[in-house]
C-alpha positions as CSV (number, residue, x, y, z in Angstrom):
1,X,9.7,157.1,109.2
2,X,11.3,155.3,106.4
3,X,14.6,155.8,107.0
4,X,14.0,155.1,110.9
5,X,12.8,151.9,110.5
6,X,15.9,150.8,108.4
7,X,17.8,151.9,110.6
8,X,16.2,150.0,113.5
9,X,16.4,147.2,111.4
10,X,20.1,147.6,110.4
11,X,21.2,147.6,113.8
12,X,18.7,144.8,115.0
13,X,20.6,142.3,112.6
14,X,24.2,143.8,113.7
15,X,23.3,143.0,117.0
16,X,24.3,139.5,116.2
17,X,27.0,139.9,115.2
18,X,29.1,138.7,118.2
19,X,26.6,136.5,119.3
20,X,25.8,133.7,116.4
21,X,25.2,132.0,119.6
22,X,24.3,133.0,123.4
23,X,27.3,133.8,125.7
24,X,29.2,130.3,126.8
25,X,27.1,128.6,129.3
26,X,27.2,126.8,132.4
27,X,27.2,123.2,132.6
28,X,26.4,120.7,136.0
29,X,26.5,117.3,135.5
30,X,25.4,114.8,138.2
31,X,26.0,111.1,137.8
32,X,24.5,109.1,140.3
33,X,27.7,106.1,141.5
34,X,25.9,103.9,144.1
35,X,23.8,104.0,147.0
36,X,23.9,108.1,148.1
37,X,26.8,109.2,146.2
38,X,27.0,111.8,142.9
39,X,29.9,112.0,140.4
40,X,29.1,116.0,140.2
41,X,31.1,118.0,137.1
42,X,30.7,121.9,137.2
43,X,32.2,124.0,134.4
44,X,31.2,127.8,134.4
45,X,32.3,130.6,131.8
46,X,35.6,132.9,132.1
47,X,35.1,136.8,132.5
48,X,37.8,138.4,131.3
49,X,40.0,135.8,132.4
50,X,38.4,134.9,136.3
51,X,35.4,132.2,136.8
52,X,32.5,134.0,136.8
53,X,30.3,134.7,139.8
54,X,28.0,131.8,139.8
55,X,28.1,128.7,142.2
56,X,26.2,125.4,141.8
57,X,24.1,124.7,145.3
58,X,23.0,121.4,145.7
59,X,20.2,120.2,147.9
60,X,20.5,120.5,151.5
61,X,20.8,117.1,152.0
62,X,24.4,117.1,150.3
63,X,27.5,117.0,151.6
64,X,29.0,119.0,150.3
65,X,27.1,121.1,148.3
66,X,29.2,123.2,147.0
67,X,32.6,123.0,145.0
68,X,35.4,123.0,147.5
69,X,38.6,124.5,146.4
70,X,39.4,126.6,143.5
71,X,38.0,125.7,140.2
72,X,40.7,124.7,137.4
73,X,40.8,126.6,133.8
74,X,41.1,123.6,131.4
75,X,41.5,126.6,128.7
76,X,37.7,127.7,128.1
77,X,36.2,127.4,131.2
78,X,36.4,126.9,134.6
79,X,36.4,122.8,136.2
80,X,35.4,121.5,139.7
81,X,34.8,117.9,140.3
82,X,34.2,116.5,143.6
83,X,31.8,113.5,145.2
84,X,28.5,114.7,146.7
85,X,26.6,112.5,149.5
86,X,22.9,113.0,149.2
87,X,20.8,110.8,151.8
88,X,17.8,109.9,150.0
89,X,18.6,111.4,147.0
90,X,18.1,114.0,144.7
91,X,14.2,113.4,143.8
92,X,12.2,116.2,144.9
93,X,14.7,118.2,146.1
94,X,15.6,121.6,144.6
95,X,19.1,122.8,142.8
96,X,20.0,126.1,142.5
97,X,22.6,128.0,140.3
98,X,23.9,131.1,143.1
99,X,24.1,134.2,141.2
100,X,22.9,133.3,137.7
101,X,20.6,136.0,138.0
102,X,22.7,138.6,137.8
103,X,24.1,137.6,134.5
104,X,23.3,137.4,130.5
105,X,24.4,133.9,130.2
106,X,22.2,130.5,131.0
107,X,23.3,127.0,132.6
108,X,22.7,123.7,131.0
109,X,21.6,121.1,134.1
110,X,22.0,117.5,133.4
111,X,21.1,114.5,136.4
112,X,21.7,110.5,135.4
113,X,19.8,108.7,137.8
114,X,20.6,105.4,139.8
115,X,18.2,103.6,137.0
116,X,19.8,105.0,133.8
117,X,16.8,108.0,133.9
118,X,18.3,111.1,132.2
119,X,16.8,114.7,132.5
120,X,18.1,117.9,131.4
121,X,17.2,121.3,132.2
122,X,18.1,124.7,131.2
123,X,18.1,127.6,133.5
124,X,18.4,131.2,133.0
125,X,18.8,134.8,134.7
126,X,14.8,134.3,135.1
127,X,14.8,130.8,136.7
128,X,18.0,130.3,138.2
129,X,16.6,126.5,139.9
130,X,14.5,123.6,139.6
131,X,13.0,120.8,141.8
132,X,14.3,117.5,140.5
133,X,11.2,115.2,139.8
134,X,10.1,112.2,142.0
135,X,9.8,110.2,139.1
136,X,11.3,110.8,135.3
137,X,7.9,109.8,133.6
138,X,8.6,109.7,129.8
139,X,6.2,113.2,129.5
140,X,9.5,114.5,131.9
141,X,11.8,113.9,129.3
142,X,9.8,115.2,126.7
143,X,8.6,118.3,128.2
144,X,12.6,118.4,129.1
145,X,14.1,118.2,125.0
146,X,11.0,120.4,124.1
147,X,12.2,122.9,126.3
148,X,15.7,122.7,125.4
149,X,14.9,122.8,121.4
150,X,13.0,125.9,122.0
151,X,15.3,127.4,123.1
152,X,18.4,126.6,121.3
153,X,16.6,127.6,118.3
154,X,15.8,130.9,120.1
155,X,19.4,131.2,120.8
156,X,21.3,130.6,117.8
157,X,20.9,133.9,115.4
158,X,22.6,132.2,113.0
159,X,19.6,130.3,112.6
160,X,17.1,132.4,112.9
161,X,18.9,135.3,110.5
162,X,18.8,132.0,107.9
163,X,14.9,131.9,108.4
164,X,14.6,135.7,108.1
165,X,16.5,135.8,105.0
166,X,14.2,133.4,103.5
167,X,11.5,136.0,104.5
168,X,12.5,138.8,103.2
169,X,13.7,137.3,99.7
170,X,10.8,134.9,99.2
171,X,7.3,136.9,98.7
172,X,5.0,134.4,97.4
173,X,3.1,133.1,100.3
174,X,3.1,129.5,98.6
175,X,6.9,129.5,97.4
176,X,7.4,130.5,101.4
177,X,5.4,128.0,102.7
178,X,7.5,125.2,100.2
179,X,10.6,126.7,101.6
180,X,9.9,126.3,105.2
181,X,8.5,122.6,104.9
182,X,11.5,121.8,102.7
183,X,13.8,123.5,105.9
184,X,12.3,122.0,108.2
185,X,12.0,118.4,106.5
186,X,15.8,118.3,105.9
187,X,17.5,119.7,108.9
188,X,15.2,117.1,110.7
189,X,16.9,114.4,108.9
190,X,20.4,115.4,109.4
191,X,19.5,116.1,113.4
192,X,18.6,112.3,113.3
193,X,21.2,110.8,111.2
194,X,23.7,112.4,113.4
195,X,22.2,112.0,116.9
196,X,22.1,108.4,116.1
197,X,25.8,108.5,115.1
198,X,25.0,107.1,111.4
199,X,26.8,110.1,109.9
200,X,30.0,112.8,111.6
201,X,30.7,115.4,110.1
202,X,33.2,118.0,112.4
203,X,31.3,120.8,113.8
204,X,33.7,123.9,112.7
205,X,33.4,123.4,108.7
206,X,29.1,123.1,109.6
207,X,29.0,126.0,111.3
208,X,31.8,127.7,108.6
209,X,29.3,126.4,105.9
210,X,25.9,128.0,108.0
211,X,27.1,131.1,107.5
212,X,28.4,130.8,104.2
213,X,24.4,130.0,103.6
214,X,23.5,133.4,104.8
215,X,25.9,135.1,102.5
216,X,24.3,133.2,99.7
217,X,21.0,134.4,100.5
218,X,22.0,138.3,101.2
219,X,23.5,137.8,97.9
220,X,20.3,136.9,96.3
221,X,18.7,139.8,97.9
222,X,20.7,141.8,96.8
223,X,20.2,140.3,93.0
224,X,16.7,141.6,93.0
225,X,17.7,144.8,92.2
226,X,18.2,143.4,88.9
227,X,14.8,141.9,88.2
228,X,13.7,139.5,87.6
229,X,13.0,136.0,89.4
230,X,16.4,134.9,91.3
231,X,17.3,131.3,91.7
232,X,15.6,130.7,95.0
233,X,12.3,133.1,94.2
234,X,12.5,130.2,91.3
235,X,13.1,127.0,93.1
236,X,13.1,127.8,96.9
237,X,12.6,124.5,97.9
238,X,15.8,123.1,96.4
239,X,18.1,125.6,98.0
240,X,16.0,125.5,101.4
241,X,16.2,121.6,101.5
242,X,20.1,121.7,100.8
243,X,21.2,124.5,103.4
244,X,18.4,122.7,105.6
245,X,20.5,119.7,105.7
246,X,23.6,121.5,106.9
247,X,21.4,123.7,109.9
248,X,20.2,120.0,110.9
249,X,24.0,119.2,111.6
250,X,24.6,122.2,113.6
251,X,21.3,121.9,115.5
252,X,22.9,117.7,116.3
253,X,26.3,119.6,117.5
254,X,24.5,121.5,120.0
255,X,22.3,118.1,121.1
256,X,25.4,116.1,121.3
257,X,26.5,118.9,124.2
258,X,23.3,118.2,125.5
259,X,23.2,114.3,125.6
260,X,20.1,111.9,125.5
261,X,19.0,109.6,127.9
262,X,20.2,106.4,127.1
263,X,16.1,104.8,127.5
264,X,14.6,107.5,125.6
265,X,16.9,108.1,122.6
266,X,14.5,108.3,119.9
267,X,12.0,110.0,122.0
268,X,14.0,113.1,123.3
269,X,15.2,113.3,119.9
270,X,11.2,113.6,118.6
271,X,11.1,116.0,121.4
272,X,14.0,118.5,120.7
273,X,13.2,118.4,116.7
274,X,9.5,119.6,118.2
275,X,10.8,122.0,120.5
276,X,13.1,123.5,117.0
277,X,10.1,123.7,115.0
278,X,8.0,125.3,117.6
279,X,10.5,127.9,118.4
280,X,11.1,128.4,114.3
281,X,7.1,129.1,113.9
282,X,7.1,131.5,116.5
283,X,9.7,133.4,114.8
284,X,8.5,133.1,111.7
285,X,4.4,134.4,113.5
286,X,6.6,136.8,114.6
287,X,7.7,138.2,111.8
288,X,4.9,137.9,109.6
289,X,2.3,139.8,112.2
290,X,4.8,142.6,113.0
291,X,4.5,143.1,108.6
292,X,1.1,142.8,108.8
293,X,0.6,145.5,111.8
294,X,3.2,147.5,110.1
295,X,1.1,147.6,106.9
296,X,-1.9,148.4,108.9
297,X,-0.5,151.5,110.1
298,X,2.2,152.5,107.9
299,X,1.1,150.8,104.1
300,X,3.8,153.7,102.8
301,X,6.5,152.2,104.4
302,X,5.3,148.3,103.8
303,X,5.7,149.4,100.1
304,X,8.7,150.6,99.9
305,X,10.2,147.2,102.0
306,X,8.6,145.2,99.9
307,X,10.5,146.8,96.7
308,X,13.5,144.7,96.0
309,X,14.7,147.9,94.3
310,X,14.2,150.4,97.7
311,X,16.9,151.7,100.0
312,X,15.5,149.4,102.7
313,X,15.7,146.1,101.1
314,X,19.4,147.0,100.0
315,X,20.1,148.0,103.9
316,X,18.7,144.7,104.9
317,X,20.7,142.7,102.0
318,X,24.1,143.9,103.3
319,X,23.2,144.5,106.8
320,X,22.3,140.1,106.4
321,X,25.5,139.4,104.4
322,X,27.7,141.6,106.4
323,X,27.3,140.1,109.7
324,X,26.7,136.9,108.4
325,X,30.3,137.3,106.6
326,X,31.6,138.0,110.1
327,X,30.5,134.7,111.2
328,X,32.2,133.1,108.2
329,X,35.6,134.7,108.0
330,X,35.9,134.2,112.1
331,X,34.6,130.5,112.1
332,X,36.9,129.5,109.2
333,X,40.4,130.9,111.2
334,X,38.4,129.2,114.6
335,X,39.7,126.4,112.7
């Protein structure tokens, strides 16, 4: 049973090892020009060198309402760009992303309205369209950048394998609880400084440096074996708050693709950094109730995960640093 659930657990965390991130997405961006007519901008991934089989459907009411022509590769992905006219616009009226629900990947939806209102919306395999709302309240937006935190925390493993790693090596439910706050409290900072433009930093040393973080951590696990209390089981805070600031940076870099709405900068911001810390906790429950059922029914096997000096903390520790020393060798020759 032992060595089963090491296993399972080896090959959970190499499953991300190709995938620090979800596959490329889609993006449709509609710009409202004057009276009926939208600036529309579609960009969809590249499957082994061809668009991929999605389309972006407009309401009825456009014309036209699909891209016309053959998309252009601009070297990641694949561009169309035409002038839509919508009669009456595009509140209350659905938009639809043809054939997204045949495929792993998800498509970032972002409408400027005629009176600077901003919304974005992400859909998946599971909800491939949305109705565009009659009016853009401020709830709108925030509901919107909740959403969209959620699940870009859900998205990025390289994230998540951060908070795990924190788990794993951190057993004193207080000294856990310190780490977390401290996390959370400095990548909120960074997301702010940056989303306001008051610091740049370029995106591929942040991510480089993410991942570096990861290592550091698997390398601390892997310590234990040593005994005795390793540098973050002694000040967890201090390294949680310093790697926090970097993840805030790389949580901005993916909000910057996003955008804000020019009216409710500070707000969407409030609302994505809630949406992050949402989706971190329900890791994090996650986690913590699957050990706690585990221990219920299996207390052998509890015990011998929770000894830093057992085969399954060792599988864990270099299962953690070896994909996340994937990331790192192939982000620092990205660039």
């Amino acid at each position: 049973m032992t060595r089963v659930l090491v296993t399972l657990m080896a090959l959970w965390v190499w499953a991300g090892m190709a995938q620090a991130h979800a596959l490329d997405p889609g993006y449709l961006q509609l710009q409202h020009l004057d009276d009926d007519a939208w600036q529309v901008f579609w960009r969809k991934p590249t499957v082994q060198g061809e668009p991929m089989a999605i389309d972006a459907v407009l309401p009825s009411n456009c014309a036209p309402a699909r891209a016309e022509g053959d998309p252009q590769f601009d070297g990641a992905a694949w561009v169309s760009q035409w002038v839509a006219l919508c009669p009456g616009g595009l509140a209350g009226q659905l938009i639809v992303i043809d054939g997204l629900e045949a495929t792993r990947t998800d498509v970032l939806v972002r409408l400027s309205g005629p009176e600077g209102q901003a919304l974005s919306k992400r859909l998946t395999a599971d909800q491939t369209g949305f109705t565009v709302p009659i009016d853009m309240t401020e709830w709108a937006v925030f509901s919107s950048y909740v959403a969209l935190g959620f699940d870009h925390i859900l998205e990025g493993f390289d994230h998540l394998l951060f908070v795990f790693a924190l788990l794993v090596l951190i057993r004193h439910p207080w000294r856990l609880v310190g780490a977390i706050t401290a996390f959370t409290v400095a990548h909120s900072i960074t997301l702010a400084l940056a989303t306001l433009d008051l610091i740049r930093v370029p995106s591929p040393p942040v991510e480089a440096v993410i991942a570096l973080s990861i290592v550091l951590l698997a390398v601390e696990i892997l310590r234990r074996r040593e005994g005795g209390d390793q540098l973050t089981e002694r000040y967890p805070w201090l390294l949680s708050f310093g790697f926090g600031l970097l993840h805030g940076l790389g949580f901005a870099g993916a909000l910057a693709e996003i955008g804000l709405p020019q009216g409710d900068i500070p707000l969407a911001l409030l609302a994505f950094n809630v949406g992050v810390e949402a989706g971190q906790l329900a890791f994090v429950a996650v986690i913590l109730v699957t050990f706690a059922v585990l221990r219920w029914v299996a207390p052998k096997v509890t015990a011998v995960l929770r000894d830093p000096t057992s085969a399954g903390t060792l599988v864990m520790g270099y299962a953690i640093g070896g994909v996340a020393t994937y990331w790192l060798a192939e982000r620092v020759v990205g660039f």
